[in-house]
C-alpha positions as CSV (number, residue, x, y, z in Angstrom):
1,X,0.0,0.0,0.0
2,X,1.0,3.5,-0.4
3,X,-0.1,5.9,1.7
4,X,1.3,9.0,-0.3
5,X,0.3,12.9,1.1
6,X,-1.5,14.6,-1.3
7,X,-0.6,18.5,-2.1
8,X,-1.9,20.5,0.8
9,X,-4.0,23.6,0.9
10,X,-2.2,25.5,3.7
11,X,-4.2,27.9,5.9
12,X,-2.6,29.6,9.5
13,X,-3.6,32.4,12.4
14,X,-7.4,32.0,12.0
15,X,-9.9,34.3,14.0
16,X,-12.7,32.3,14.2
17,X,-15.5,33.6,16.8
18,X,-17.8,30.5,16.5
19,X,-18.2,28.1,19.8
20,X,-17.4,24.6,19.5
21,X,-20.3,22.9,18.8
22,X,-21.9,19.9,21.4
23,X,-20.1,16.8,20.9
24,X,-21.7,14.0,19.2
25,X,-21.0,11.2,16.8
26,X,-19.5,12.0,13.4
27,X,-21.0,12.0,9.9
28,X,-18.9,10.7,7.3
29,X,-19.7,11.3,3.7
30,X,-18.6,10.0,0.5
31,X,-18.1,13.1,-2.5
32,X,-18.4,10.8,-5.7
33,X,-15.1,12.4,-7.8
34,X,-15.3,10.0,-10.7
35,X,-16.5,11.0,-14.1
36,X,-20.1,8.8,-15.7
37,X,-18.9,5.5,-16.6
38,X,-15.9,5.1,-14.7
39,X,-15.2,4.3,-10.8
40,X,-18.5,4.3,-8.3
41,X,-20.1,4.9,-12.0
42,X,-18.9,1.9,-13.6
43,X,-22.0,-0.1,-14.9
44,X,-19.8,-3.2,-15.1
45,X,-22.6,-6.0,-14.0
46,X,-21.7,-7.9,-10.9
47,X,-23.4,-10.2,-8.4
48,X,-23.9,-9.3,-4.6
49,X,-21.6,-10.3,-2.0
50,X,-20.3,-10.7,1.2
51,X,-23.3,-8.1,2.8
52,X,-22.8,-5.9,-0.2
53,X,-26.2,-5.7,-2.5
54,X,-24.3,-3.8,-5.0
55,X,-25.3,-5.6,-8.5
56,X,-22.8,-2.9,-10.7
57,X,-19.4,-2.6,-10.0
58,X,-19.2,1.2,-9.4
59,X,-22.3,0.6,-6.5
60,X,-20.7,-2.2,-4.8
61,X,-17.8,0.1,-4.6
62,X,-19.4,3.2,-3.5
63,X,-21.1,0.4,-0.8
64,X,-17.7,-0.6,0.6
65,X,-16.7,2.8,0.7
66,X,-20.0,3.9,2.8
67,X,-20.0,1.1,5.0
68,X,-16.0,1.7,6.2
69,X,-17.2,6.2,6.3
70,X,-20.2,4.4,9.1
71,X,-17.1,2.2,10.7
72,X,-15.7,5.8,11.7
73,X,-18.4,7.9,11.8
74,X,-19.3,5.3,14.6
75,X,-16.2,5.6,16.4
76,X,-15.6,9.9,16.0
77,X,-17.5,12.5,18.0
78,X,-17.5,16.1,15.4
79,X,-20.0,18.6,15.5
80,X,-19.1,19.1,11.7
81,X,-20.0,16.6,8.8
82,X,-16.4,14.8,6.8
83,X,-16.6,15.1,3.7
84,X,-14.3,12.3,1.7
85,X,-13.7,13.0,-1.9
86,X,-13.1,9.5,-2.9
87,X,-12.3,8.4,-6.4
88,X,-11.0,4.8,-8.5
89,X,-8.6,5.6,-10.4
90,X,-5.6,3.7,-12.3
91,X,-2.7,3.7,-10.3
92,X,0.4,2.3,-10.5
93,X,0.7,-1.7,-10.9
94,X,2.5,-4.7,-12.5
95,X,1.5,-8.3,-12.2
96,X,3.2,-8.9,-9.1
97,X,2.5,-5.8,-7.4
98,X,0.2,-2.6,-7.1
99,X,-0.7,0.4,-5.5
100,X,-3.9,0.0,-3.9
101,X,-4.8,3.8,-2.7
102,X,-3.7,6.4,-0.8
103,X,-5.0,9.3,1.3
104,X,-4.7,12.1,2.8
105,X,-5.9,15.3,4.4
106,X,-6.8,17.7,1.7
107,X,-6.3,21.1,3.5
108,X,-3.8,22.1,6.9
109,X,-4.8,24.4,9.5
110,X,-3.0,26.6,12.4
111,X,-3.7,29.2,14.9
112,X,-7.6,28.8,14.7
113,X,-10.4,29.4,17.2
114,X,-9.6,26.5,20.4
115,X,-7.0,25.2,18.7
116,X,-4.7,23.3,21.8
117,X,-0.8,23.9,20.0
118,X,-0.7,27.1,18.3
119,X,1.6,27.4,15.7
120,X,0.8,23.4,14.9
121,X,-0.8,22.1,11.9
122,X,-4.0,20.5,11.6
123,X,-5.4,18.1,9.0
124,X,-8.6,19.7,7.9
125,X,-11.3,17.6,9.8
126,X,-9.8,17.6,13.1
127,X,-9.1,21.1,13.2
128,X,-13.0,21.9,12.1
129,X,-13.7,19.9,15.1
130,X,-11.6,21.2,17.5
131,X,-13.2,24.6,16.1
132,X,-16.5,24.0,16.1
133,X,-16.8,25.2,12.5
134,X,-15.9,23.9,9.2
135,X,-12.9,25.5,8.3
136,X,-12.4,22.8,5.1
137,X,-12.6,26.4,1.9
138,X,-16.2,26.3,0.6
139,X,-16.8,23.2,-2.2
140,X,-13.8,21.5,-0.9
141,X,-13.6,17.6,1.1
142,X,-11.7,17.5,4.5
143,X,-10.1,14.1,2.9
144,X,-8.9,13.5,-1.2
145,X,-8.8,9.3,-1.4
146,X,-7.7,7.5,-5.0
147,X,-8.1,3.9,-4.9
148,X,-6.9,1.0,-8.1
149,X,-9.7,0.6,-10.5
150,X,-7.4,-1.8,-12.6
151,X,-6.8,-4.3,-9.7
152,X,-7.4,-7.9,-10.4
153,X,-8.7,-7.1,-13.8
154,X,-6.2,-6.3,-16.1
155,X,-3.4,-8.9,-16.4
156,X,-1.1,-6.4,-15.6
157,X,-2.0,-5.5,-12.3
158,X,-2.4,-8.4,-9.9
159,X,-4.9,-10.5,-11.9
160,X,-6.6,-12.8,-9.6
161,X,-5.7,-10.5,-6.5
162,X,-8.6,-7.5,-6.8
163,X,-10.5,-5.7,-4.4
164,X,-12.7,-8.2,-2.1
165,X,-16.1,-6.0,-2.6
166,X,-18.3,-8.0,0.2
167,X,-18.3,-6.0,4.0
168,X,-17.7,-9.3,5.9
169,X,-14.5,-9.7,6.6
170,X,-14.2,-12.5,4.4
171,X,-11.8,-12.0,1.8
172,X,-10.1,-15.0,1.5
173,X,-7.3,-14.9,-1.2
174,X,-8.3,-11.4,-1.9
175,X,-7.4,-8.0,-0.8
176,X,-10.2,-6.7,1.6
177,X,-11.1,-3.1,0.4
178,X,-13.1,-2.7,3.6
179,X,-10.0,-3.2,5.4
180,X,-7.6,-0.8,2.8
181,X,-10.6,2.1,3.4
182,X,-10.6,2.4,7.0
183,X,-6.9,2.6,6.5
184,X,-6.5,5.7,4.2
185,X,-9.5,6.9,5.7
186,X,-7.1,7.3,9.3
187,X,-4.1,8.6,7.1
188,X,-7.0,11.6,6.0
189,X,-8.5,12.0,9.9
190,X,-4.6,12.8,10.9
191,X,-2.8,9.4,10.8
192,X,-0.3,11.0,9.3
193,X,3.0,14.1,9.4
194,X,2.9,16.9,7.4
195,X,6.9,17.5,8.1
196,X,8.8,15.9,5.2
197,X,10.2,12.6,6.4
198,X,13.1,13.1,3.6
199,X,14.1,16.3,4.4
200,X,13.1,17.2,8.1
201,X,11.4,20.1,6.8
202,X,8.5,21.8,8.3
203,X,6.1,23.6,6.5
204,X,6.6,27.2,6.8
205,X,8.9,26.0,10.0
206,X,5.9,24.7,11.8
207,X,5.5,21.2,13.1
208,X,2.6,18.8,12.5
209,X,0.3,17.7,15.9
210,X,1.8,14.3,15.1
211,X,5.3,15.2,15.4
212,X,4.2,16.5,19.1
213,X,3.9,12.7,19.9
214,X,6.8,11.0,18.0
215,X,9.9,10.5,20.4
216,X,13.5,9.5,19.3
217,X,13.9,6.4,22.0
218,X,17.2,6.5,21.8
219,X,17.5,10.2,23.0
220,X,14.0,11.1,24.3
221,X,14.3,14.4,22.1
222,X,10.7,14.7,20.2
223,X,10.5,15.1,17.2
224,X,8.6,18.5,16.6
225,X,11.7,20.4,18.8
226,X,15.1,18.0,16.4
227,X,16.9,19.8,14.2
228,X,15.8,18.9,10.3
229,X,18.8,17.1,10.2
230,X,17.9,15.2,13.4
231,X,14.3,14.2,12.0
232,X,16.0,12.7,8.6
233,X,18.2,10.5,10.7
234,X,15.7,9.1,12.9
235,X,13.2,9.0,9.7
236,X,16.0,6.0,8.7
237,X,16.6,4.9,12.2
238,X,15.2,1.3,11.8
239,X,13.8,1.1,15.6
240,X,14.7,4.6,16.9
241,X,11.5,6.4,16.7
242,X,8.5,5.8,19.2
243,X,5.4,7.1,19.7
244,X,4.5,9.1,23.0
245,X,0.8,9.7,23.8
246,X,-0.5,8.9,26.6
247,X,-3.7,6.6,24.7
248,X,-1.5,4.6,22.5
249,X,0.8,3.9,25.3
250,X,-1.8,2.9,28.1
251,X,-3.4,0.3,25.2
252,X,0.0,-1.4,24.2
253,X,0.3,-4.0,26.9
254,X,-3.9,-5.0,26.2
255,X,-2.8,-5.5,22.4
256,X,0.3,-6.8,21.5
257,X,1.7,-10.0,22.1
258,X,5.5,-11.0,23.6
259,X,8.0,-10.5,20.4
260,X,8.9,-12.9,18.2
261,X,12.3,-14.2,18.1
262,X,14.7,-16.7,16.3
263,X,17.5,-18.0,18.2
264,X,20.5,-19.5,17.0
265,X,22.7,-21.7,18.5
266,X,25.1,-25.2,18.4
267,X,28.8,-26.2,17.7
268,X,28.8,-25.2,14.3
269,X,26.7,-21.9,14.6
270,X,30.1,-19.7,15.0
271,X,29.6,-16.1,14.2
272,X,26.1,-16.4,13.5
273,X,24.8,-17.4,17.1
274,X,22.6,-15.0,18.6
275,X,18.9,-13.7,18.7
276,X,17.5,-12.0,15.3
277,X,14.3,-10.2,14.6
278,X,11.5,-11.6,13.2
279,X,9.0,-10.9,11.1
280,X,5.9,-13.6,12.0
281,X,3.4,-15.6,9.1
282,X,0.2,-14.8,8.9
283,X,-0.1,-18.6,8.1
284,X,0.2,-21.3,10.8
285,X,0.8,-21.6,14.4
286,X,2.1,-18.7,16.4
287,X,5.3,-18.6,17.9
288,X,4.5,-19.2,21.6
289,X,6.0,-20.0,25.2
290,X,7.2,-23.5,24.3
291,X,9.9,-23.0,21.4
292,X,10.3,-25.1,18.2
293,X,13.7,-26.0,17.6
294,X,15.9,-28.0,15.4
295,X,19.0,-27.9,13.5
296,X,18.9,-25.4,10.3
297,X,19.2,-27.0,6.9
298,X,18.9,-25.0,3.7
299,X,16.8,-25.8,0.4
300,X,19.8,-25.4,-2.1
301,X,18.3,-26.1,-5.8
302,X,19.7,-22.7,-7.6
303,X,23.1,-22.0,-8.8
304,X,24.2,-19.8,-6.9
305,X,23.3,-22.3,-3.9
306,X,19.9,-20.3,-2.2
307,X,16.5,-22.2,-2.3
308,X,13.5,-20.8,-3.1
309,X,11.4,-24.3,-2.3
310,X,8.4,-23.0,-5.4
311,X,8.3,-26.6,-6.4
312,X,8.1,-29.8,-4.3
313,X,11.1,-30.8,-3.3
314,X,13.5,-33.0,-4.8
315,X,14.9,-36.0,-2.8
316,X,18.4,-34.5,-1.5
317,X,16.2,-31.1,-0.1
318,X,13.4,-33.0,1.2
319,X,16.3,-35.3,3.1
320,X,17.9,-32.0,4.3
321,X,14.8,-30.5,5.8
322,X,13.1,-33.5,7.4
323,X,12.7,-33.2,10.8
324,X,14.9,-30.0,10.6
325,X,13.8,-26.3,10.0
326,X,14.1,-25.0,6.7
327,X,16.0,-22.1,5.4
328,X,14.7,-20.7,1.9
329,X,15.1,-17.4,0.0
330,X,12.2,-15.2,-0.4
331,X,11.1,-14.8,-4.0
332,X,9.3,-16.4,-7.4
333,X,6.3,-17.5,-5.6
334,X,4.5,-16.8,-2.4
335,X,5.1,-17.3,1.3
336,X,2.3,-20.1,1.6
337,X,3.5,-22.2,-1.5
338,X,7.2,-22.2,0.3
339,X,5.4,-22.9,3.9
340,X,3.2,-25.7,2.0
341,X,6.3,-27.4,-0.1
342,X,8.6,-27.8,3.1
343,X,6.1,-29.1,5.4
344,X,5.5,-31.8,3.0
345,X,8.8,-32.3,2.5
346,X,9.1,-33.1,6.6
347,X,10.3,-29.9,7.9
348,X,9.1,-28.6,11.4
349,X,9.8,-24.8,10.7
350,X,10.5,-22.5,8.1
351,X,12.6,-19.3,7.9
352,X,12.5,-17.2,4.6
353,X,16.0,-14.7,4.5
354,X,14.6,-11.7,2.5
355,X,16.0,-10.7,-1.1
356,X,16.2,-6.9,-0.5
357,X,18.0,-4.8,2.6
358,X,15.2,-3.9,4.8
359,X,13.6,-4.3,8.2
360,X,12.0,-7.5,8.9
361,X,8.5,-7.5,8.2
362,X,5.7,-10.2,7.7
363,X,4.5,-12.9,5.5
364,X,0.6,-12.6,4.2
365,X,-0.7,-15.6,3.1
366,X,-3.6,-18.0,4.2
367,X,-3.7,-21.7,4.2
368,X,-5.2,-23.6,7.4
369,X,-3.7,-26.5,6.3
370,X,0.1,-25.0,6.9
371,X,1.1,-26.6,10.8
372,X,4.7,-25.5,11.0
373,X,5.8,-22.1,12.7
374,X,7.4,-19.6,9.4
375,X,9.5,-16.2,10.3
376,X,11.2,-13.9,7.8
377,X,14.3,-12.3,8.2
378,X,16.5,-10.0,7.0
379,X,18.3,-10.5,3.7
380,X,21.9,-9.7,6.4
381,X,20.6,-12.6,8.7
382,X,20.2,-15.0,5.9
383,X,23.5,-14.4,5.0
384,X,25.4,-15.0,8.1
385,X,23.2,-18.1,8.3
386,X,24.1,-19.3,5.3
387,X,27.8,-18.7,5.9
388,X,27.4,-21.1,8.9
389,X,25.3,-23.7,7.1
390,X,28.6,-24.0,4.7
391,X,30.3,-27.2,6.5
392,X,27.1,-28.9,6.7
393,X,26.0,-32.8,6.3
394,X,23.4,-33.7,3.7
395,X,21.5,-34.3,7.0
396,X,23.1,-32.2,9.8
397,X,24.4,-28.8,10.4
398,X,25.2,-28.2,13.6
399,X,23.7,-25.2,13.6
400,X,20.1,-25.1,15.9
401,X,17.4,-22.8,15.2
402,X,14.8,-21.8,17.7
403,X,11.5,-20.4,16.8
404,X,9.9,-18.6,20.0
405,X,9.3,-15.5,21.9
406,X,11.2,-13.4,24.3
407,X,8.8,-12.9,27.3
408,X,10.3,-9.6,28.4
409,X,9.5,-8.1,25.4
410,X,6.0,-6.3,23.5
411,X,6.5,-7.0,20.2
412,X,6.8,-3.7,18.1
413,X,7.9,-1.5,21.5
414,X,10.7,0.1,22.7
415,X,12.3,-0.3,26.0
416,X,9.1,1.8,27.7
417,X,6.9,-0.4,25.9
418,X,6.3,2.5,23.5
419,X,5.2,1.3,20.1
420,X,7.1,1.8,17.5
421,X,7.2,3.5,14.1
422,X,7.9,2.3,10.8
423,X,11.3,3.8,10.0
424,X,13.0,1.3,7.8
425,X,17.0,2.3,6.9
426,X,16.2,3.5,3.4
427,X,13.4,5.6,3.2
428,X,9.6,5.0,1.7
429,X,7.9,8.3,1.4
430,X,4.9,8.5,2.0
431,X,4.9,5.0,4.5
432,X,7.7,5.8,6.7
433,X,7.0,7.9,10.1
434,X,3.4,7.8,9.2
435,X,2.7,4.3,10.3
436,X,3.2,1.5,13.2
437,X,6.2,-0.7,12.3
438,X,5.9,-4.1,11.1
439,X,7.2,-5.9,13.9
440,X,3.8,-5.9,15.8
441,X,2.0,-8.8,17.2
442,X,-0.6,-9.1,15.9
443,X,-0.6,-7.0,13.1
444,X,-2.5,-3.2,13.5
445,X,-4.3,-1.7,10.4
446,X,-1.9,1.4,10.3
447,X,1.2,-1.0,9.4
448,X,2.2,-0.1,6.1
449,X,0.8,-3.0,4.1
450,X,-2.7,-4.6,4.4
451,X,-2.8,-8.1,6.4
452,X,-5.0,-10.6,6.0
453,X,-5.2,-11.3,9.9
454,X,-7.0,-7.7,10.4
455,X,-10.9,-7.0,11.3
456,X,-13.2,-4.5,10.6
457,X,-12.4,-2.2,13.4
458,X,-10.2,0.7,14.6
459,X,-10.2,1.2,18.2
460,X,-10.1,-1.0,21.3
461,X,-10.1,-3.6,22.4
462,X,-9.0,-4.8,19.0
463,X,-7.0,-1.8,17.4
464,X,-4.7,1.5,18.2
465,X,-5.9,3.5,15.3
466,X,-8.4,5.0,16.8
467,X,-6.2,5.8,20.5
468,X,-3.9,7.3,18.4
469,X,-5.8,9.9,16.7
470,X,-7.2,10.3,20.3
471,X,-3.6,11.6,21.0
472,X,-3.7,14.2,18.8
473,X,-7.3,16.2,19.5
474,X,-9.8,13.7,18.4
């Protein structure tokens, strides 16, 4: 997902005489921005699902869209009506991957009537609440939104993988829009900096209320009072930046689970021996109290030695891995077919080492039939494992891996047990400081990709969404 800002209509020192008005739930409306034919227009026929009655494509759409608006007009208190200009539009894709929207506020605000940080800005439907007025200029949405209208459909963007249309949470192999909404729709309500992550620059030399709550954890200096130069290094910090309100915080310990962890260890492990980072499967068992361990052996069928275990495995792999845990390469096919080949194969656990330099992050993926314990790791950590795995036996290494969790530790938090951001080492504008990192257990909507693990909601007891933008005025 991309959750890109879109150009800002900046507006500052506001003298607005109007009194807040009485708090009460929010209305959320949906401004139709596509032209006849196309979009929430398109006539396409199509048959109901999942709750949605929709028999076009372009009303099915406009239904999913609606229904995730109620989600947090349900959830908000605003004495002023958000308007959403929404829109499906092509967007960038390929047949392996895609952009599925983005969103964002569609006007900033500062120095207006009750506004709690002056010289702050304001995404345009929080500061109309906190002022009691809309402040959004006349004929404009609070929030823009552009979602894929090519996803699935075209076979050069994803086909097979579009939008799941239905509103119960029921997806399957597909891509839940319902899900993908309520996320852009938090990046719009404030989920989201206005200081440029790849710079450090602050419009007109004002912070955003978000960077009031982002902490470096390694120096407790918050962001909103670094130096530009301070904010860029911290924007590439991979665990260094936390958030610090006082909502998020108190809900951490109620929603995350004890990290994840791999161990290494054994007579032949050598340099590599030590805890790594994990990122967890969406796709069987969780990695729990009582650790799965055996000695790592890796799925070596390309040249240069790696193992991407796409196909069933042949008879010198599948001796390898039985009754070991498997090392394979990320890559050509997806996390489940790799899970699903090695557990026949024998394995009891799987480890994918990335492709790329990055953070570690998840696998998606869904198969019920998958009973071994899967973690990726970083594309460093594969590596040094496989430096270790060198001297092996076609049935032995020496080298033990140990799938479990640390029980001193929240997944995705610092030392405070402050959740962390997502600020991987090379920056993604537009993902990076504006949402939770990866390493959460389970996963949260605002990570930056969509999981297939997530539900329908935004607040607790199930999600930090909405405590965050609690944080920051709402």
């Amino acid at each position: 997902m991309k959750a890109s800002k879109f150009p800002l209509r900046i507006a500052a020192a506001l003298a607005l005489s109007s009194a807040a008005l009485a708090v009460q739930a929010a209305t959320v409306t949906i401004v139709n921005q596509n032209a006849p034919g196309i979009g929430f227009n398109d006539p396409t026929p199509v048959t109901p699902v999942g709750g949605n009655p929709g028999t076009t494509l372009g009303a099915q759409r406009l239904y999913a869209f609606q229904h995730a608006a109620n989600v947090w007009a349900s959830t908000l208190t605003s004495g002023v009506p958000i308007r959403i200009g929404a829109s499906f539009v092509p967007l960038s894709c390929t047949a392996n991957s895609a952009v599925l929207g983005s969103a964002g506020a569609n006007e900033i605000w500062s120095d207006f009537t009750n506004v709690p940080r002056p010289n702050t800005w304001y995404p345009s439907a929080l500061a109309s609440k906190l002022a009691g007025t809309d402040l959004a200029t006349p004929g404009e949405p609070h929030i823009i939104s552009r979602f894929n209208s090519r996803l699935g459909l075209f076979p050069d963007c994803m086909p097979g993988s579009g939008f799941y249309l239905g509103v119960d949470n029921n997806a399957g192999g597909q891509i839940d829009l319902v899900t993908v909404l309520l996320h852009e729709m938090a990046h719009g309500l404030g989920f989201q900096t206005f200081t440029d992550d790849e710079t450090g620059a602050q419009i007109n030399g004002m912070p955003s209320v978000w960077d009031h709550f982002l902490v470096d954890n390694r120096t407790e200096r918050p962001w909103a009072g670094m130096s530009e130069a301070e904010r860029v290094a911290s924007a590439i910090s991979g665990n260094g930046l936390s958030w610090n309100g006082p909502n998020v915080t108190a809900a951490v310990p109620q929603l995350l689970d004890p990290r994840s962890r791999l161990t290494v260890s054994g007579s032949a492990a050598g340099n590599a021996a030590g805890d790594y980072a994990v990122g967890d499967a969406s796709f069987g068992p969780p990695l729990g109290a009582n650790a799965v361990s055996g000695q790592l052996m890796p799925v070596a069928e390309q040249a240069d030695g790696t193992g991407l275990a796409c196909n069933p495995l042949n008879e010198p792999n599948a001796l390898a891995v039985r009754g070991n845990i498997a090392l394979v390469s990320r890559g050509s096919c997806d996390f489940v077919s790799k899970a699903r080949n090695v557990q026949a194969a024998g394995a009891i656990g799987m480890i994918v080492a990335d492709n790329a330099p990055g953070e570690p992050t998840g696998m998606s993926g869904d198969d019920p039939g998958i009973t071994i314990p899967s973690v990726r790791i970083t594309q460093e950590a594969g590596a040094a494992l496989r430096a270790a795995l060198q001297a092996r036996s076609p049935t032995a290494s020496g080298v033990v891996a140990s799938l479990g969790i640390d029980p001193t530790r929240l997944s995705g938090t610092d030392a405070r047990r402050r959740i962390l951001m997502y600020t991987p080492t090379t920056n993604e504008p537009g993902s990076s400081v504006s949402h939770f990192t990866t390493e959460a257990k389970p996963n949260r909507l605002m990570e930056p990709s969509i999981n297939s693990d997530l539900s329908h909601t935004v607040g607790l007891p199930n999600d930090l969404t909405y405590p965050l933008l609690q944080d920051i005025g709402w």
